[in-house]
Every structure is written in C-alpha cells, then in structure tokens.
Phi, psi and omega in degrees: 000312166318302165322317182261019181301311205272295180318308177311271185340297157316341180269331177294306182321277179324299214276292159350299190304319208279337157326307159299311190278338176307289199315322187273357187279305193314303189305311172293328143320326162307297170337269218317311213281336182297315183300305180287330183290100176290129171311124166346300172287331154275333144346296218254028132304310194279302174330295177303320162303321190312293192316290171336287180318312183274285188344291205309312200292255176020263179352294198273331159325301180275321160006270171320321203282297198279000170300111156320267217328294185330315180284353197244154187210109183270104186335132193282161210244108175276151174229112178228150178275146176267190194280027202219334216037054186271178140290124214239071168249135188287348165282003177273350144322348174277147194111339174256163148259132175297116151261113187259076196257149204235135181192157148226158200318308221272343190245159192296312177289344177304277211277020157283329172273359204263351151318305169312308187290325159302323207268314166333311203288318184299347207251008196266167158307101174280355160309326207246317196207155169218171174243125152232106166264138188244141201245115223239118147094311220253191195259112182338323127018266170307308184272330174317283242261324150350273179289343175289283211281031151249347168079024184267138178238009172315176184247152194228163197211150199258159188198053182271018158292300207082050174264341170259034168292330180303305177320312205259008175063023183289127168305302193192181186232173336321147134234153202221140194219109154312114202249133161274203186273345164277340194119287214299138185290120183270268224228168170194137191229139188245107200101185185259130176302145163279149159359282161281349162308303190304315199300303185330305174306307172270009171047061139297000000 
C-alpha cells in the first residue's frame, strides 16, 4: 500500500502542474484579447472621425476641381528676337491682351490674312492689346524682306529652331492664340481668320 502511495501522490502533483499552467495561458489570453478589442463606442468614433475625414477630402476635392483658375492653360512663356534683335517675352506683355499669331512667308493662308492683321494692328489700343506675330522656320533675312515688301509694320518675332510648334501643339499654320491679361491662353483659331473674327477675338 506504501507502495502505490508515492506514485498516486506524484500523479497529482503532476496532474496540479498541468492545471495551473492551462488556467494561466486561458488568462492571459482573455487579457490579451480584452486589450486589442476597442469597446463599441470607441469603434463608431473612429468610424465617424473616418466619415468626417473623407467629406473634408470630397470638399476639397471639388473645390479644387470646380476653380475657374483650373480650367485656364497658361501659355508657354517664349524669348524670341524681332527683326531689329532686341528680345521678345511674351510675359512681359501681362496686363495686355495678345494676338499671338504663328505664320510663314512661304505658306499661303498666313499671308491671305496678314493684311487683315495690319489693319487689327492700327486699330488696336497699343495700352490695351498687342500683335505678336511669330515667324516659325526662315532666316531673319527672309522674313526683313517679306514684311518690307508688303508693307506689314506689326511686331514680329523669329523662331527660327521652329520650338514653338511643339510648345503650342500647332497642327499647322496660321494659327492664332488669344493671350489674356494674365497669361492664360483665352482662345485658339486654327487656319485663317477674318477681319471680323480678328475683331472679335480682341473684343473690338
């Protein structure tokens, strides 16, 4: 009997230990699980702060979206030389409005129009509007000799790399670009223009 005493005694002992340690792994697990789970009310805090947070997002979103300012394409701004080889930047021109017209000798409808664009030119506010017209591709030369022998006195400006067809996306020329008084491109007409177009365009 002594004999099965010590064994018994020793299975309890055991069977004690393994008891203990289950109960305490459930407890700290309970813990743990208490610690990471946020209580109902703070949930539908963080929810409702979320909800705030993106409307605010929204908001400024169209905001932004719906800004007149957004919808304007501010015109690249060129240093090109006139025919005398002073320098020509078109932003020193803000505060005016611009008729940015793009042409060369050589193409027909350019110089079907360029009559027109002189009598624009006498008749504009030099206060108010200006003419730049740019001469795309030829040799300073060329074009001196042009406008003498047509008797054009608009002010004109060379671009003989030919870089701002790229700038201005032009398909072909003539093309013509309403500059405002800030810089921002108002209109753009592609091919050749009238008189009365030309008035329009500059709100004559």
């Amino acid at each position: 009997m002594k004999k099965l005493i010590l064994p018994i005694v020793i299975l309890l002992l055991i069977g004690a230990s393994i008891y203990a340690v289950y109960s305490y792994n459930n407890a700290a697990n309970n813990d743990q699980q208490t610690k990471e789970e946020p209580s109902s009310n703070e949930t539908a805090n963080e929810e409702a702060t979320g909800d705030e947070e993106a409307a605010q997002e929204d908001t400024s979103t169209n905001s932004d979206t719906n800004s007149p300012q957004n919808d304007k394409v501010l015109a690249w701004d060129f240093t090109f030389e006139n025919l005398k080889g002073e320098e020509v930047t078109l932003s020193d021109f803000r505060g005016k409005k611009v008729f940015l017209n793009f042409w060369a000798s050589w193409c027909g409808p350019c110089r079907l129009e360029m009559p027109d664009i002189e009598t624009l030119h006498k008749e504009l506010n030099p206060e108010e509007a200006v003419i730049i017209a740019v001469n795309i591709g030829e040799d300073r030369s060329t074009v001196s000799k042009f406008l003498r022998d047509n008797s054009f006195t608009f002010p004109t400006a060379l671009d003989p790399l030919s870089t701002a067809p790229s700038r201005y996306e032009l398909q072909g020329i003539p093309t013509t670009f309403i500059i405002d008084e800030e810089g921002y491109i108002d209109s753009k007409y592609s091919g050749y223009m009238t008189l009365s177009q030309m008035r329009e365009a500059m709100g004559l």
